[in-house]
C-alpha positions as CSV (number, residue, x, y, z in Angstrom):
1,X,0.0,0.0,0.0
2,X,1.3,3.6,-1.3
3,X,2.7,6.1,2.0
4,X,0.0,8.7,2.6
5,X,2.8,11.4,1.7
6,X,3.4,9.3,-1.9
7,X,-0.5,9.6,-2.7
8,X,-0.7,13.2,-1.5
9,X,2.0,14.1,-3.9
10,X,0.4,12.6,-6.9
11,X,-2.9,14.1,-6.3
12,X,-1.2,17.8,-5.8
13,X,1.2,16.9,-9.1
14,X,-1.9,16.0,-10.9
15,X,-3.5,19.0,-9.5
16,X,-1.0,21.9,-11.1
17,X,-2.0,19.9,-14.3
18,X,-5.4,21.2,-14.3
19,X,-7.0,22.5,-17.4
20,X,-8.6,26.2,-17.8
21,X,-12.3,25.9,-18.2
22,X,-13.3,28.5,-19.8
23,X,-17.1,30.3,-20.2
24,X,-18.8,30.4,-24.0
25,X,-20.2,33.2,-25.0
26,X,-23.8,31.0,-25.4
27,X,-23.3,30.3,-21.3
28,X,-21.5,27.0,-21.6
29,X,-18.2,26.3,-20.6
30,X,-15.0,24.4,-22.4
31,X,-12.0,22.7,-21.2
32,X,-9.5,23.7,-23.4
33,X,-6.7,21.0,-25.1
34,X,-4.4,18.9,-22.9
35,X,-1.0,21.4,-22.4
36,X,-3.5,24.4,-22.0
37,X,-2.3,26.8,-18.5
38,X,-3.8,29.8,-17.0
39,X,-1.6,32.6,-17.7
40,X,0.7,33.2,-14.2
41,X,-0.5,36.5,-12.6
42,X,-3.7,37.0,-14.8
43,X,-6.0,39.3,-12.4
44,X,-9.4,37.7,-13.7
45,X,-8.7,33.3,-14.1
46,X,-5.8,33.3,-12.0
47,X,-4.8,36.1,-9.5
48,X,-1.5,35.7,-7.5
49,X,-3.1,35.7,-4.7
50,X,-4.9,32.2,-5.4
51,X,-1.6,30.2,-5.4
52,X,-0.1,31.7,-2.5
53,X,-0.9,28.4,-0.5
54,X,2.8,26.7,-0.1
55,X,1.3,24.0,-2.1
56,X,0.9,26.1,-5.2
57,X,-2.4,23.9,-5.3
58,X,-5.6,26.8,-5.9
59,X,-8.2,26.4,-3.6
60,X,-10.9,25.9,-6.2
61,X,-9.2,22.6,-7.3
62,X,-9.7,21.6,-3.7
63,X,-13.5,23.1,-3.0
64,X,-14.8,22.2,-6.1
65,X,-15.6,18.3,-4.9
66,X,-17.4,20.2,-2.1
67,X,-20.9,21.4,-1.0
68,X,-21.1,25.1,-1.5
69,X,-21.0,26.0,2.8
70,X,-17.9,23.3,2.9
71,X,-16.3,24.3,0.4
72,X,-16.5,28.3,1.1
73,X,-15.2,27.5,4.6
74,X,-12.1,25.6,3.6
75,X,-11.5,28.6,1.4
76,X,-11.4,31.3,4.1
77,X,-9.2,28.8,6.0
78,X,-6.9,28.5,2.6
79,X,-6.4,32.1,2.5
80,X,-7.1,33.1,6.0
81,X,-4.9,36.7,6.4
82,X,-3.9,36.7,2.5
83,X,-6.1,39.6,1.8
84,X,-7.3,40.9,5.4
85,X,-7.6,40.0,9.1
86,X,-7.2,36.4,9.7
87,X,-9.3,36.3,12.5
88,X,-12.1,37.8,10.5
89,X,-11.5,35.2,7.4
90,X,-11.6,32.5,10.3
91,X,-14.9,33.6,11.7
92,X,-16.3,33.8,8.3
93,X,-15.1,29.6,7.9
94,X,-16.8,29.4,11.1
95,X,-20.3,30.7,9.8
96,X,-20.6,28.5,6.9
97,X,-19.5,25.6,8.8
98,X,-22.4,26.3,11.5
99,X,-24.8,27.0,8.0
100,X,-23.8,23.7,7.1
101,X,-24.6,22.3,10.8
102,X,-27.5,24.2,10.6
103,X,-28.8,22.4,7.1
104,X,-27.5,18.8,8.2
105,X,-29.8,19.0,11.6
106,X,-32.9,20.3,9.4
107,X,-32.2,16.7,7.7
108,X,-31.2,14.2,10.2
109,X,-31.7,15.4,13.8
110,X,-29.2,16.2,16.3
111,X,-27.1,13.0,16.1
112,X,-25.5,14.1,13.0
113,X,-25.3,17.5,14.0
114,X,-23.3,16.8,16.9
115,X,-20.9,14.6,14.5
116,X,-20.3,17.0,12.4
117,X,-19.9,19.9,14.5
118,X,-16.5,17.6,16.1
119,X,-15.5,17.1,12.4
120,X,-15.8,20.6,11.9
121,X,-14.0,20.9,15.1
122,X,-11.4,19.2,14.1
123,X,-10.8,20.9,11.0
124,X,-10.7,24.2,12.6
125,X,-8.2,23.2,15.0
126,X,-6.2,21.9,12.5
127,X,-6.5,25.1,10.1
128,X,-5.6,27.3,12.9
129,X,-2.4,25.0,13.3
130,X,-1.7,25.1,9.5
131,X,-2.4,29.2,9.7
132,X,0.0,29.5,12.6
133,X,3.2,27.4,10.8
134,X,2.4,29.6,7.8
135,X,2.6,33.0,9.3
136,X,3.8,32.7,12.6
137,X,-0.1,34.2,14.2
C-alpha cells in the first residue's frame, strides 16, 4: 500500500496539471486542449493571490468536490490573512460551517449534528495550526 505522503504528492502533481475551463459566449463552458495553463498572474482566471498556499495547489481545485457551505469555509481557511484579518476570514469559515450544521440538523436530527460539529471541530483546529506554521499568528 502507497505512503500517505506518496498519494498526496500525486494528487497535488496532478493537480498543477489542471485545465482552464473556460465560459462560452452561449453560457456554456470548455476545457481547453491537454497542455493548456492559466496565464501566471492574470488578475481575472488566476490572480497571485490564489496560489499563495505553499502547495501552489488553488483552492478551487480543492472546493470544487465540495458542498457550497464546505467548500466556502475551507477557502477562508486556505487564504485566511492573504487579503485581510485572519481572524475575520476564520470567523467567516466558522459561519458556513455552522450553515452547514444548521442544514444537516434540518435533515437528520441532532445526532449528526453533533458529529459533524466535532468534524468541523477538528478541522478548525487543525487550520488554525496550519495558519500558525504559515505565518507565525
Amino acid at each position: 500500500m502507497p505512503h500517505c505522503q506518496d498519494h498526496e504528492n500525486e494528487l497535488l502533481a496532478g493537480l498543477h496539471e489542471r485545465p482552464v475551463v473556460k465560459a462560452e459566449p452561449s453560457g456554456g463552458t470548455s476545457v481547453p486542449s491537454a497542455g493548456t495553463r492559466r496565464p501566471p498572474g492574470d488578475p481575472v482566471d488566476h490572480p497571485a493571490h490564489y496560489t499563495m498556499h505553499p502547495s501552489g495547489v488553488e483552492c478551487i481545485q480543492i472546493t470544487e468536490h465540495m458542498n457550497f457551505c464546505r467548500g466556502n469555509a475551507v477557502k477562508y481557511i486556505w487564504r485566511a490573512g492573504i487579503k485581510g484579518s485572519a481572524k475575520d476570514d476564520l470567523r467567516k469559515a466558522v459561519w458556513y460551517l455552522q450553515r452547514d450544521i444548521a442544514r444537516l440538523d434540518a435533515l437528520s436530527g441532532p445526532p449528526a449534528a453533533a458529529y459533524v460539529a466535532e468534524e468541523a471541530a477538528k478541522a478548525c483546529d487543525q487550520a488554525a495550526i496550519a495558519h500558525h506554521a504559515l505565518t507565525g499568528d
